[in-house]
N, C-alpha and C positions, 0 to 999 in steps of 0.2 A: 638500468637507470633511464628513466622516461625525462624528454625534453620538453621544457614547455615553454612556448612563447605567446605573447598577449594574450593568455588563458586558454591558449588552442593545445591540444595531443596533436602533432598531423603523425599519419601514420610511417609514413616514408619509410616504409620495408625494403624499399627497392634503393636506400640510401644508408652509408653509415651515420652512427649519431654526429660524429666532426663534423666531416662533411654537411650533412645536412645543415647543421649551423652558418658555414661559408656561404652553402646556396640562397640558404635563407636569405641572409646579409644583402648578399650580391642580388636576388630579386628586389630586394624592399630598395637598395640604392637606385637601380635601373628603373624602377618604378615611379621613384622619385623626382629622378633627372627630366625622365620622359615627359612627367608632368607639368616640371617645368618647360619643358621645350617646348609642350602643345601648347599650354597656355599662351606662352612668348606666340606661337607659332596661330593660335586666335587673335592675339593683338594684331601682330602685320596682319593677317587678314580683314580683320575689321577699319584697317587703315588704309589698306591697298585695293580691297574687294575684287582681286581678277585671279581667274582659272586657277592660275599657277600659284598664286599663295594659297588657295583652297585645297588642292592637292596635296601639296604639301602640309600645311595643316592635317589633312585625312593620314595620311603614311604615316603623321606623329602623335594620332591618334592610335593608329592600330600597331605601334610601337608598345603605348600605356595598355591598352588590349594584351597583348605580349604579356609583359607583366601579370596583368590582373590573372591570366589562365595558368601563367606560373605560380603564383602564391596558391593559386585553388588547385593547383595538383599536389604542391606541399603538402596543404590542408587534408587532402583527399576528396577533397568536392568535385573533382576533375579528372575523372580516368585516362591512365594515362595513354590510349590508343585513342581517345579524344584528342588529350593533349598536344600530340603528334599531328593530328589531323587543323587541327584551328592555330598551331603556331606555325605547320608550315604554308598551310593557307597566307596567314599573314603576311609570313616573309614572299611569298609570292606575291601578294597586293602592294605591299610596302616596294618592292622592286618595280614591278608594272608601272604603279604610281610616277615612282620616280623618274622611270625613263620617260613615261609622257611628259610627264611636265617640262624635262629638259627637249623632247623632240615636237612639243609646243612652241619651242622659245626659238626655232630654225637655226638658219646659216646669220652668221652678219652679212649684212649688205652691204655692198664695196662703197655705197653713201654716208655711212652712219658712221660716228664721230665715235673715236674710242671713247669711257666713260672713265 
C-alpha cells in the first residue's frame, strides 16, 4: 500500500510506511513553528535593527532550512548523503550563530543597572 500525501509518492525506502507518516507530521509541524519564529524573529529585527536580532533572525532561518531539506528528502528531491551534509552544516551554523551573538553581548559591567 502506497502513501500519499498532498499528491506526492515520496519514496522513503529507507523508512517504514507508519513511521514515515509520524516523520512526515513532525517535519510539516517543525516547519511551521520555525516559520513562525523567523517571521516573529524579522519583526524584532526590523524593530531593533542591531547585530544580535540579525543573528538571530539568520539561525531561525536556517532552522526553516532544516525543515525545508527534510520534507525534500521525504519527497526524494534530497539524497539523503546531501541531507546529511546541509543539516549538519546547519546545525553547525545555527550553533556558531548563537554562541556569537551571546559572546557579542559580553560580561555586565559592575555600572549597569540590572534590567
Amino acid at each position: 500500500m502506497e502513501w500519499i500525501v498532498f499528491g506526492f509518492h515520496p519514496p522513503a525506502e529507507w523508512v517504514d510506511e507508519p513511521l514515515a507518516y509520524v516523520l512526515l507530521v513532525t517535519i510539516i509541524l517543525a516547519g511551521v513553528g520555525t516559520t513562525i519564529l523567523f517571521v516573529l524573529g524579522l519583526f524584532a529585527y526590523w524593530r531593533r535593527k542591531t547585530l544580535r536580532y540579525l543573528l538571530i533572525t539568520v539561525a531561525l532561518f536556517a532552522l526553516v532550512a532544516r525543515s525545508v531539506v527534510g520534507l525534500g528528502t521525504i519527497y526524494g528531491y534530497v539524497p539523503m548523503p546531501i541531507h546529511h551534509l546541509v543539516e549538519h552544516g546547519l546545525d553547525f551554523l545555527i550553533a556558531a550563530i548563537i554562541l556569537y551573538a551571546v559572546y557579542r553581548v559580553g560580561p555586565p559591567s559592575s555600572n549597569s543597572s540590572p534590567e
